[in-house]
N, C-alpha and C positions, 0 to 999 in steps of 0.2 A: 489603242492608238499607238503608231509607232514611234512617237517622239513627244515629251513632255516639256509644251511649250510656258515661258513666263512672258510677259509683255509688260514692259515697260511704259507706261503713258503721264501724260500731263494734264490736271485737273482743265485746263485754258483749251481743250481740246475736245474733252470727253465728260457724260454726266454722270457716267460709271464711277464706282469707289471701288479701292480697292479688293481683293476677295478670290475665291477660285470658284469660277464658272463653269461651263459643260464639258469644253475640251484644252480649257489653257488657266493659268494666274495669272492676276493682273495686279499691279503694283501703280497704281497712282502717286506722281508725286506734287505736291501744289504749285500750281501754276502764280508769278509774279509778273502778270501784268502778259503786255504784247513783246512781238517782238525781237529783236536781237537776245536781248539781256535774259530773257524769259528761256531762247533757245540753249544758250550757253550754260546757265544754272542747272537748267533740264539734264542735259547729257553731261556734265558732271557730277549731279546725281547718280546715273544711271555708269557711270564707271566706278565709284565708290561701291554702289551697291554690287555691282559684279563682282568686285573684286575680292570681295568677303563673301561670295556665294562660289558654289560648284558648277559650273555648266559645263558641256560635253563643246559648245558650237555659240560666239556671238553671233548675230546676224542685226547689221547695224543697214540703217534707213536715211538716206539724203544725205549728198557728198557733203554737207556740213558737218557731220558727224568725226570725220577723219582727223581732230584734234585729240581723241582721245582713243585713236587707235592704236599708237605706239603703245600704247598704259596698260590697253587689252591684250597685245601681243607678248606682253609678259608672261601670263596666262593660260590665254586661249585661241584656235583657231577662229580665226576671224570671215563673212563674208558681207559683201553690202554689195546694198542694191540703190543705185543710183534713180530717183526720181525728177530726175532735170539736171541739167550741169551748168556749168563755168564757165562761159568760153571766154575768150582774151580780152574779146571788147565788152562783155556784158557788163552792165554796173547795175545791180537791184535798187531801186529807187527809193524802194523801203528802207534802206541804211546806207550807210555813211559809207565813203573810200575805204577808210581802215577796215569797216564789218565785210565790206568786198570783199578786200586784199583776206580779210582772214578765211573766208569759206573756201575763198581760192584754193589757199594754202592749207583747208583742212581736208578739199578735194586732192589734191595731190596725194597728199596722207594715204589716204584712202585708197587712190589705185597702186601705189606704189606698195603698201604693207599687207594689204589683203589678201589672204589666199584665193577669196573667189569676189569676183566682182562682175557684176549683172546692172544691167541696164534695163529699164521698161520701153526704151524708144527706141527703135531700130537708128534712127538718126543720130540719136545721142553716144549708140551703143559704136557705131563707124566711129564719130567723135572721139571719143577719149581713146580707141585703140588706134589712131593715130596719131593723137598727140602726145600721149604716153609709149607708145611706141609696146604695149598689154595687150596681152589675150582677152579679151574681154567679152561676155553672156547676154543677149537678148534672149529676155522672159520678161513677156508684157505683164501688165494688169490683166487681172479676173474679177468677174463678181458671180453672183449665185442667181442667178436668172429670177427675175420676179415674177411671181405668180398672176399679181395684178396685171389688167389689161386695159387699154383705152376702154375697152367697153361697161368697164364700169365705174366708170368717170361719173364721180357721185358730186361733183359742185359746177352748179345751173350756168357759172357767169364765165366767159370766155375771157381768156388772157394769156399776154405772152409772158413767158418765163425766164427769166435770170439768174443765174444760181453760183456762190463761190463761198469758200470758207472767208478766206480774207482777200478785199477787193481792193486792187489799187491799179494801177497804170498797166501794166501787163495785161490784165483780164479785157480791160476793151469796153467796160461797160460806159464808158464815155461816147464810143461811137453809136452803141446804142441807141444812145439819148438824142443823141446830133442827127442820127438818121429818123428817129421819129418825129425830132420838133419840126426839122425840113422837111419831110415829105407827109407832114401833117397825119403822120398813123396816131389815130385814136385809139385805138384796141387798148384796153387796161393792160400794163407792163407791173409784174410783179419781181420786186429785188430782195432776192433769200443771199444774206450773208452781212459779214462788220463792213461798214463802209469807212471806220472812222482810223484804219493802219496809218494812212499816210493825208496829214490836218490839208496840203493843201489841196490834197486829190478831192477831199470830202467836199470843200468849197465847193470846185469843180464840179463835181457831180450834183450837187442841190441847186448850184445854178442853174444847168442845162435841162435839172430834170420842173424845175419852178412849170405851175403851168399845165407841165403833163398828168395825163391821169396814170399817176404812180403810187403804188403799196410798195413803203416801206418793211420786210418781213425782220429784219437784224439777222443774228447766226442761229440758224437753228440745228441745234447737233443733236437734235430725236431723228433717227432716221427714215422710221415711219413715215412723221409728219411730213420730211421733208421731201420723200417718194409719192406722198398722195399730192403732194402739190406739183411734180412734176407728171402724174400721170393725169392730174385734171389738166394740162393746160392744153394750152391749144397749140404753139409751137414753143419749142426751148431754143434760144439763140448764146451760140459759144463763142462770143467774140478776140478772144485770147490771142495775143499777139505774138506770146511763146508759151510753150507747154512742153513739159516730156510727154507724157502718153494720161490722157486725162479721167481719173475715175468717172467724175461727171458724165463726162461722153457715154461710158457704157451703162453708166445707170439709165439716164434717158432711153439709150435704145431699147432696155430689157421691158420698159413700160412701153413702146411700141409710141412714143410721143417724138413727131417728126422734129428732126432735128435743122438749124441754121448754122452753120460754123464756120470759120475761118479756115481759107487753104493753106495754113502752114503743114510743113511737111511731117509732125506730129498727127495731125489730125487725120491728113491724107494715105500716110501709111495706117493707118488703121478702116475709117471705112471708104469708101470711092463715091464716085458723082453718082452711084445707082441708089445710094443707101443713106445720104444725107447731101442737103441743100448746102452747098459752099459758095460765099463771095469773097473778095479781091481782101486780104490783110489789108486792116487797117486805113479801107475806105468806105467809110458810113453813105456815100450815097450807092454805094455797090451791096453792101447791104440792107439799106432801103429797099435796092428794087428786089432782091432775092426776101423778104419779109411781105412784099406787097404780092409776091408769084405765088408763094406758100400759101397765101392769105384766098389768093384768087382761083386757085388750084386744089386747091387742098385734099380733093380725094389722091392727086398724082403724090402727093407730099406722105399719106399716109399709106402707099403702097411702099415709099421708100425707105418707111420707119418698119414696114414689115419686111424689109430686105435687112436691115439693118438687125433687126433682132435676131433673125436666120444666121445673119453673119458672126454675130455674138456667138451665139449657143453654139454653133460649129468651131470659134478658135479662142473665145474669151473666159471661159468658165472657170472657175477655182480646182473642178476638178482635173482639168487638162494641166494649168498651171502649177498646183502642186504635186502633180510629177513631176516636173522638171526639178522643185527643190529638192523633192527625198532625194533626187538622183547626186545633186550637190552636196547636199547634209552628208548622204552613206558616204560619200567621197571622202569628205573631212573628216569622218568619225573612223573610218575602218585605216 
């Protein structure tokens, strides 16, 4: 290998323990809870911990990070890769004004101290190089193409799929629910992830879902598990209201499982009307009727999850992606 990587992760994340694996070490450190508090702990860990250790290159993960970049640039060359941003008017729902004003401010950090800074969303990556006024990288997401296929879709019972680490207001699965209880879709809706991030969204959401034929699944971090549930299903809907550039998305496609999504322009730049079903942000009877066409159609839905997989394997892959970082890494190191 030409680079000895270490990762840093959080117990509240991952079922891994610490240890050195095929191609990296990984350092777990315990997770306290959700969260803001949870975030913060975490990557104050993980400056401590560097800072007593030798590395050649940090490569730091989500403009949250950028409070303890000045501490690394003591150090070390620094790069981050930005998985969603900040912009002026966002306020995360998940936390408080001050937890805002602080990511904000550790975004900042971040493009202003970093030798290299990369973006996964082409939208995002325009974004900050004009409001920083930074050269800044688009280098999407990759995954490793899965071998599984629709076609061996080994569970009998049909259903639609919902799928998020932590679900709250942004993700959309509210309109989900509002579009099936109104247009009376029966089809079993199954919901993988924590529902319970933000107490009043959860009300919310058990309200709307009372009634429906819904499976509860909570977070499932076996990834397996959570890929055979996505390639049995019958369509996967991504209602997400804002997104950088979505691992999800390309997991679905690599299982060839038609996809339902929202036309933000996260989504849009990555696959087009040929390769997944898009309705109108943020209105459940525009996705109602693009869930009842999928439903009605279905062989056109699943010609377009085979376009979408095509589209994958042609620009999404780890190995196309990770050339672009060696190219970054030699950069820093030489």
């Amino acid at each position: 290998e030409e680079f000895d990587f270490t990762v840093y992760s959080v117990s509240s994340h991952t079922n891994e323990k610490s240890g050195t694996y095929k191609d990296y070490k990984q350092i777990v450190f315990h997770g306290i809870g959700k969260g803001g508090l949870n975030t913060l702990v975490y990557y104050i860990k993980c400056l401590f911990h560097c800072l007593f250790k030798r590395y050649d290159i940090i490569h730091l993960h989500h403009s949250e990070s950028g409070f303890i970049t000045p501490f690394l640039k003591l150090k070390y060359k620094v790069i981050v890769t930005f998985h969603g941003v900040y912009r002026d008017e966002y306020i995360d729902p998940k936390f408080s004004k001050l937890v805002n004003w602080f990511f904000k401010l550790s975004q900042f950090l971040n493009v202003k101290l970093a030798e290299t800074v990369v973006s996964v969303s082409l939208p995002d990556k325009e974004y900050l190089s004009k409001k920083y006024n930074r050269n800044c990288l688009y280098i999407p997401n990759g995954i490793t193409p899965m071998t599984s296929d629709k076609e061996l879709k080994s569970d009998s019972e049909d259903y639609i799929l919902f799928a998020a680490a932590r679900i709250y207001q942004i993700k959309g699965l509210h309109l989900l629910l509002i579009a099936m209880r109104e247009k009376r879709i029966t089809l079993k809706l199954k919901i993988a992830g924590d529902i319970s991030q933000v107490g009043e969204y959860t009300k919310e959401i058990e309200r709307l879902g009372s009634g429906l034929n819904i499976e509860y699944l909570g977070l499932i971090k076996d990834k397996s598990v959570l890929m055979k549930l996505v390639r049995d299903a019958k369509c996967f809907v991504f209602p997400s209201l804002t997104e950088a550039m979505s691992m999800m998305l390309l997991e679905v496609a690599s299982v060839k499982t038609p996809i339902i999504a929202s036309d933000i322009p996260s989504n849009k730049a990555v696959f087009s009307n040929d390769e997944v079903t898009f309705f109108e942000s943020n209105d459940s009877e525009s996705l109602a009727t693009r869930i009842n066409y999928v439903l009605q159609h279905y062989d056109d839905a699943l010609v377009k999850a085979e376009k979408a997989f095509y589209k994958l394997s042609d620009n999404y892959t780890w190995q196309k992606i990770s050339s672009q970082y060696r190219e970054q890494y030699n950069k820093l190191i030489n």
